[in-house]
N, C-alpha and C positions, 0 to 999 in steps of 0.2 A: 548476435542472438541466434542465425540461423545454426551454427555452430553446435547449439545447446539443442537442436531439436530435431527429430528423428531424422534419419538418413535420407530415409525417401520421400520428403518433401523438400518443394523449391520456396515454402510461404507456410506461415504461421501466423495465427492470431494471436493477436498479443493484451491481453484483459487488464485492465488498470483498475483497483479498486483502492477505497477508504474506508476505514474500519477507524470507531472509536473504541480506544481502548483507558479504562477506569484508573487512575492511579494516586494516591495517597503521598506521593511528594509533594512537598513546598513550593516547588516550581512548577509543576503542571499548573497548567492554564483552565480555568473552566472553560468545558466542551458545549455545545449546544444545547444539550440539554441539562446542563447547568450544573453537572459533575465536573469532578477536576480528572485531566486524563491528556492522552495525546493521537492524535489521529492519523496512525503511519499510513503511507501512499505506497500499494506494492503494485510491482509487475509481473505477470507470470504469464509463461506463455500457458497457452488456454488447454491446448492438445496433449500434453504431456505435466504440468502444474509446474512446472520447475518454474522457482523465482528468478527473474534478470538482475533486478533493481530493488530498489526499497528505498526509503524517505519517510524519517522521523519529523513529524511537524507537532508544533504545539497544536493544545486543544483548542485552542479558541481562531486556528487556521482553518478556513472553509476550506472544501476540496478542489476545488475548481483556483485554488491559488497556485 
């Protein structure tokens, strides 16, 4: 990760967030608030937004799983 983030730092914050997102397939899961959808978990480091990581979870996956 530190790789990805400006030269002249030895540390970066790194922001994890969960976003529900609405979707009209068959297979999404109803979300919490009771849409069908899926709630991907991204990483970004905070200082620059560049994503590390990402993680497609069903909607009916709380974030904290």
């Amino acid at each position: 990760m530190l790789e990805a983030a400006p030269q002249d730092r030895d540390r970066v914050t790194l922001d994890i967030d969960a976003s529900v997102v609405h979707a009209k397939k068959k297979t999404a899961r109803r979300t919490c608030r009771g849409k069908r959808g899926y709630a991907p978990m991204i990483g970004r480091i905070a200082e620059t937004g560049q994503v590390v990581k990402s993680g497609l979870h069903k909607g009916s996956v709380p974030p904290a799983a």
